[in-house]
C-alpha positions in Angstrom: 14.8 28.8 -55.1 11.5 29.8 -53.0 11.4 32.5 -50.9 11.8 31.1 -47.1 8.5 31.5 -45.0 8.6 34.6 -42.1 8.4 33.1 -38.5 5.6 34.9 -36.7 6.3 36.7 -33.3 4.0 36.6 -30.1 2.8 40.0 -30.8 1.9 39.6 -34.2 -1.7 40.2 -35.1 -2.4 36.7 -35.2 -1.1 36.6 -31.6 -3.2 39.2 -30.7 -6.5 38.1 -32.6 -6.0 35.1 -30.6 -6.0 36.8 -27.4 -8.9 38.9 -28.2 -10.8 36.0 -29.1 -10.3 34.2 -25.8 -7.7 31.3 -27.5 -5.3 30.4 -25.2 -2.6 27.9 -25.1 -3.1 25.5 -22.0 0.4 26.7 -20.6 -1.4 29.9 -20.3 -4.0 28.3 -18.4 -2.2 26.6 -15.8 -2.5 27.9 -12.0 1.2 26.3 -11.8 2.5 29.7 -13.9 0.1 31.8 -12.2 2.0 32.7 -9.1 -1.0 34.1 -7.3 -3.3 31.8 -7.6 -1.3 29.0 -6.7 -1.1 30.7 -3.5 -4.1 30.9 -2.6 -4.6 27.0 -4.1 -2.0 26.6 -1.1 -3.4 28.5 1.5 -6.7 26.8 0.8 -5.0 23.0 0.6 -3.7 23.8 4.7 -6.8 25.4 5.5 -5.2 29.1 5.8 -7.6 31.9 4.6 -6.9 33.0 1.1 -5.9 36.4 1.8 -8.5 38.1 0.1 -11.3 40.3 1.4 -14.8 38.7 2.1 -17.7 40.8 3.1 -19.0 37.9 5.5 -15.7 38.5 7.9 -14.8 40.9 9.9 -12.1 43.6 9.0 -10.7 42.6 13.0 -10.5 38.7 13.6 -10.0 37.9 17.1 -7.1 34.8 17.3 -7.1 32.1 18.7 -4.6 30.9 21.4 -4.2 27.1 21.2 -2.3 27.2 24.3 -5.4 28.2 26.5 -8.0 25.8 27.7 -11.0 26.7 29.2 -11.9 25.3 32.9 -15.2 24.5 34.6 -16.9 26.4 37.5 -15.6 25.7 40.8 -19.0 23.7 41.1 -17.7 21.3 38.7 -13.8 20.7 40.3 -12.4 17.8 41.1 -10.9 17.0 44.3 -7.5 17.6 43.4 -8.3 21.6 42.4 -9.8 21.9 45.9 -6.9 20.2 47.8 -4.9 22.4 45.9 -7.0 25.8 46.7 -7.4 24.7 50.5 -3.3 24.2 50.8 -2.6 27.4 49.4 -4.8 29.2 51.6 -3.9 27.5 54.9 -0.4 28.2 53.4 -1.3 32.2 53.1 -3.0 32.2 56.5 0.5 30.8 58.5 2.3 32.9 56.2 0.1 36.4 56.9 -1.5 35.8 59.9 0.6 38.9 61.9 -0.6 41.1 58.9 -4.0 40.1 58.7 -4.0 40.4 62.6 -3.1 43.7 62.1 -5.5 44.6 59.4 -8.2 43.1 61.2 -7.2 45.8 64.6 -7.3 48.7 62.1 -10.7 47.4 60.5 -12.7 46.6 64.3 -10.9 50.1 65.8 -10.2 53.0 63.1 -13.6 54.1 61.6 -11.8 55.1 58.0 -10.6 51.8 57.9 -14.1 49.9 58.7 -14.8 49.1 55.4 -12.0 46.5 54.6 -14.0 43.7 56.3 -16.3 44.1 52.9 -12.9 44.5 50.2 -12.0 40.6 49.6 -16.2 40.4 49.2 -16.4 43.4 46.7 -12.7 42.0 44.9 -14.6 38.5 44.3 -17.1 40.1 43.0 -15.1 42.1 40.4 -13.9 38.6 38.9 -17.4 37.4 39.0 -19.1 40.0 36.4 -15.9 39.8 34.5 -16.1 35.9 34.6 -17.3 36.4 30.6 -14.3 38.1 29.6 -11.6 35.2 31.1 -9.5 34.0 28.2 -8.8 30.5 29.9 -5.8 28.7 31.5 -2.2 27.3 30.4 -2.4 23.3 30.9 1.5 23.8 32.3 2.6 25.5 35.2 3.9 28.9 34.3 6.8 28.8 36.5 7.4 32.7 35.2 5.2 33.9 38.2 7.5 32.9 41.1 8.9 36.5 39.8 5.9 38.0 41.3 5.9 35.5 44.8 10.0 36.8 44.9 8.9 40.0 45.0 6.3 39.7 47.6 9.0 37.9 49.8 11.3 40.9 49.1 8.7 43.0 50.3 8.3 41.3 53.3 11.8 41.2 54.1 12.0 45.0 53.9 9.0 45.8 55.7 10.5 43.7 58.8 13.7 45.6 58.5 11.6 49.2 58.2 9.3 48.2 60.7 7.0 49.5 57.5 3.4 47.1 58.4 1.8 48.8 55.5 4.8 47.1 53.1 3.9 43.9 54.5 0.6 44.4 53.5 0.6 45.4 50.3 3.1 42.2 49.7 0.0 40.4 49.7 -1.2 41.9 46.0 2.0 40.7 44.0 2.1 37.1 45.8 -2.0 36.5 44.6 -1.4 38.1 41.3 2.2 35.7 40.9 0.1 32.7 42.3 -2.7 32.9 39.6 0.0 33.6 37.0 2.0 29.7 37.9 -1.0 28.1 38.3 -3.5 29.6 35.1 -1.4 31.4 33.0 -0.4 35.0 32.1 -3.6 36.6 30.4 -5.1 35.0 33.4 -3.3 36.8 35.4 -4.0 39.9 33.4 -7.5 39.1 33.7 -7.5 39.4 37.3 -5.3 42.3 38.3 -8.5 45.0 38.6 -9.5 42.4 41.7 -6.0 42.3 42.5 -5.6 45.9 43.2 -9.1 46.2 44.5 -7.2 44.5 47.5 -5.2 47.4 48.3 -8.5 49.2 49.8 -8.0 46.8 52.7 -4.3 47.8 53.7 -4.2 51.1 55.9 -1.9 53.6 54.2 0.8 54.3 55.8 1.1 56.6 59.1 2.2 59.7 57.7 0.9 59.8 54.4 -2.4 59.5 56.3 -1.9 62.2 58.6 -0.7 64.5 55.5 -4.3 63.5 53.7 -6.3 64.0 56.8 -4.2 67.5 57.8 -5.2 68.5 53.7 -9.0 67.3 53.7 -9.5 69.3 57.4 -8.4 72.6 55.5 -10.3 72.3 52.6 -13.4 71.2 54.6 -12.9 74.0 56.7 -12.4 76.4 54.0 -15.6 75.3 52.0 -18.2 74.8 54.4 -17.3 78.7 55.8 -18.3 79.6 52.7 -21.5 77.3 52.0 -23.0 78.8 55.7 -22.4 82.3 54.6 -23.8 81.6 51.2 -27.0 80.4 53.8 -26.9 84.0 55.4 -24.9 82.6 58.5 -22.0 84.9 60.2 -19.0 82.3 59.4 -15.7 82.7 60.0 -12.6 80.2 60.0 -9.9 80.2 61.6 -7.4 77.3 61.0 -9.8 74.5 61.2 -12.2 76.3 63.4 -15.4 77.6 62.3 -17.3 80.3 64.1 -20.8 81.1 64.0 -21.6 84.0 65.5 -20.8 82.8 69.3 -20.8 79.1 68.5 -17.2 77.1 68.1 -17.4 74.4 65.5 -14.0 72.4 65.2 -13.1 70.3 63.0 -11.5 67.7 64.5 -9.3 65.1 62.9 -12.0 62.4 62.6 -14.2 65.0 60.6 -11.9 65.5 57.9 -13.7 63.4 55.2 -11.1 61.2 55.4 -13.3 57.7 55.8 -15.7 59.2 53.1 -12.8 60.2 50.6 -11.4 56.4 50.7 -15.1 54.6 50.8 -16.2 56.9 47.3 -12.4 55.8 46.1 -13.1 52.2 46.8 -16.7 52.5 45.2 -15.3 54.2 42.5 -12.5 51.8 41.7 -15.4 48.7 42.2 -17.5 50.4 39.4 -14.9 51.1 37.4 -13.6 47.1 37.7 -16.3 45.6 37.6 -18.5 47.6 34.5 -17.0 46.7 30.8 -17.0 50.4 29.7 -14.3 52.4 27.7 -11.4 53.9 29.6 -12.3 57.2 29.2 -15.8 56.5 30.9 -13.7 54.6 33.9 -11.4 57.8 34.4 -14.5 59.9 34.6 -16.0 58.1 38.0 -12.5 57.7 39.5 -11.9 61.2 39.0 -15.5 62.1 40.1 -14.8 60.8 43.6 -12.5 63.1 44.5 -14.7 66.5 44.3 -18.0 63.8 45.4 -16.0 62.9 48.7 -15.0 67.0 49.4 -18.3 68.5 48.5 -19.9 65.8 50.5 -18.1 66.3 53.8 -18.9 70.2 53.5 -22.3 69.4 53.2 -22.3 67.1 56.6 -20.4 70.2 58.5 -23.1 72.7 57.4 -25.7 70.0 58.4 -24.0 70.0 61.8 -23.3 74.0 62.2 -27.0 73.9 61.6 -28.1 71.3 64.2 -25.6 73.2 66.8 -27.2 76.2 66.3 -30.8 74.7 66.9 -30.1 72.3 70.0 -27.8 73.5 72.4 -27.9 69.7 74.6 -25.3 67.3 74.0 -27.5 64.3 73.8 -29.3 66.0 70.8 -25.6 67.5 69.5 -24.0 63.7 69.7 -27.2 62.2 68.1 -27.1 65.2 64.9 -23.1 63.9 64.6 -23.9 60.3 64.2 -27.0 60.6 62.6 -25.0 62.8 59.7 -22.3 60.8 59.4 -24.2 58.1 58.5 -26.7 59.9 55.8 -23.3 61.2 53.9 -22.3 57.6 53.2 -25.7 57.2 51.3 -25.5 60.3 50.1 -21.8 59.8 48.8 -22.7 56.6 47.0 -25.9 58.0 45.7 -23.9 61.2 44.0 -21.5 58.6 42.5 -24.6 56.6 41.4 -26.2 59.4 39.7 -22.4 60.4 38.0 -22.5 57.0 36.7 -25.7 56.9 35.2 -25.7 60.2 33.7 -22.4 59.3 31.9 -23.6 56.5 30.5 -27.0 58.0 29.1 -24.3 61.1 27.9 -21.7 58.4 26.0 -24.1 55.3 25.2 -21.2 52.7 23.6 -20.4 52.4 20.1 -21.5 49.2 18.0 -18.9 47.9 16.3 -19.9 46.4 12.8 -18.5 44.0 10.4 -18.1 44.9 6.6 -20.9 43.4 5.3 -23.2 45.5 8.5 -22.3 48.7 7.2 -22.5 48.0 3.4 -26.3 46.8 4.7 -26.6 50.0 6.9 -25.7 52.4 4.0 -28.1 50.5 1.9 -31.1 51.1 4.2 -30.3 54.7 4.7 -29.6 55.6 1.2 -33.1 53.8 0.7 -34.7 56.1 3.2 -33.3 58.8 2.1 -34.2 58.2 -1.2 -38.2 57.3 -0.2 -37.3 53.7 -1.7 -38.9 52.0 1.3 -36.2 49.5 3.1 -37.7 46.1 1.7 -35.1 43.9 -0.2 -34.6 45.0 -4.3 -36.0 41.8 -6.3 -33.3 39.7 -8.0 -33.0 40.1 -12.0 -34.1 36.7 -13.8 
């Protein structure tokens, strides 16, 4: 009776010289039992990326939206987009036409409010340098802006019942923003809120919150140009918002509180801000800049006129220095916010932002450098 024959296990050492020698049964070879390659077989049979990182991609892929659809320039409309465009204007200008009456009174008869002739110019212009960065359009109607146009009506309704006119104004930035979201889409919308709420430079603010702002800036114009004249070795004293010097009065009356310059460096502020594609931070910078700019700027035009008071003593010559310096601190205002602007930018100078494979080639060229290598490409091994 023979001795029966032992059954050799998988990790026996003829298992194992098998594996070492690169013998493998063709189960073992099958992507079927590999789990994760068929995978990526699968992602690659529906055209899906395999998962896996590639030094020829970015580490951030932009995606895109299927639902967007880019348009043409308004040169290239049909008729239908214009009919369209011109209905919904005539529709706005029955709608506003009290409110833009109004506007227009405040624009032709308050000087602080001259500007807003120029704001629906400057807010067009905001969407044209940022024409590069529109994400495109929704080929349906997004009916979710009439949220937006509800609220607008809502604000109109309670400005009527307030007697608030600035309300009624300002009801006319949710009802363009809730238009462009029906008719192109959300982002679209998104796109174009910073020329949306450019549109709020052409709305007078409200009665007493402008007498409150004007009362403030008289004060601290008052205040600081005292001291820039005695700094100047001139005998100035104030008293509420009166400056003496020496024997000469120098009020400061309400239309001399900085009030026009303070909103014009806020508007151009806002417009650089908008219309420049800059980081946040560097955005915060120039709005905040305006403030201090628009102060230190009406201080200056105050010495200017103390100065002109004490030289000519008719009031033709008087009149012409009060004109003539009102006029040179709007240059001046926009040229201090110019400078701020510029400076920054030389200061903060963006970041490039590089794929995998640019830095693995940036650190390759330094480390050459560093190492006196020269930066010319290694030759390939034959």
């Amino acid at each position: 009776m023979g001795r029966p024959k032992k059954r050799k296990l998988p990790g026996s050492a003829a298992g194992k010289r098998g594996a070492h020698d690169g013998d493998s049964s063709p189960q073992q070879n099958n992507p079927k039992n590999d789990p994760g390659r068929s995978r990526v077989a699968a992602r690659k049979r529906r055209g899906q990326p395999d998962g896996r990182l590639s030094l020829e991609q970015p580490y951030a892929r932009p995606r895109a939206d299927a639902k967007l659809v880019k348009i043409s320039g308004p040169k290239q409309w049909p008729t239908s987009y214009w009919l369209v465009a011109v209905g919904l204007f005539v529709a706005f200008l029955y709608s506003y036409w009290p409110t833009l009456w109004w506007m227009a009174d405040s624009w032709i008869n308050e000087p602080d409010y001259s500007h807003g002739w120029v704001v629906p110019v400057l807010a067009g212009m905001i969407c044209y340098y940022r024409i590069e960065s529109f994400p495109g359009v929704t080929p349906k109607a997004a009916w979710a802006g009439l949220s937006l146009i509800a609220l607008a009506i809502l604000m109109r309704f309670v400005s009527r019942l307030a007697y608030a006119d600035f309300l009624d104004g300002w009801s006319i930035l949710p009802l363009v923003a809730g238009v462009v979201w029906c008719l192109l889409g959300f982002k679209a919308m998104l796109w174009s809120l910073p020329a949306v709420g450019f549109l709020i430079f052409a709305v007078p603010m409200p009665y007493q919150a402008e007498r409150m702002l004007s009362w403030r800036l008289q004060g601290v114009a008052t205040e600081l140009s005292t001291i820039f004249l005695r700094v100047l070795g001139q005998p100035a004293v104030a008293h509420g918002h009166v400056v003496w010097i020496g024997e000469e009065e120098l009020s400061i009356e309400e239309a001399c509180s900085g009030l026009r310059i303070f909103v014009g460096m806020g508007a151009f502020a806002y417009f650089w801000a908008a219309a420049n594609v800059r980081s946040w931070s560097d955005k915060i910078v120039i709005l905040v800049a305006a403030i201090p700019a628009a102060i230190l700027v009406n201080s200056a035009r105050i010495v200017l006129i103390g100065f002109g008071y004490l030289l000519f003593e008719s009031d033709s010559a008087r009149r012409m220095i009060h004109d003539f310096s009102g006029i040179a601190m709007i240059f001046a205002s926009f040229g201090i916010m110019w400078l701020v602007s510029v400076y920054w930018q030389h200061l903060y100078a963006p970041v490039k932002k590089l794929t995998a494979r640019e830095i693995l080639h940036e650190s390759e060229l330094s480390y050459r450098r560093s190492s006196g290598g020269g930066v010319d490409a290694p030759a390939e091994a034959g």
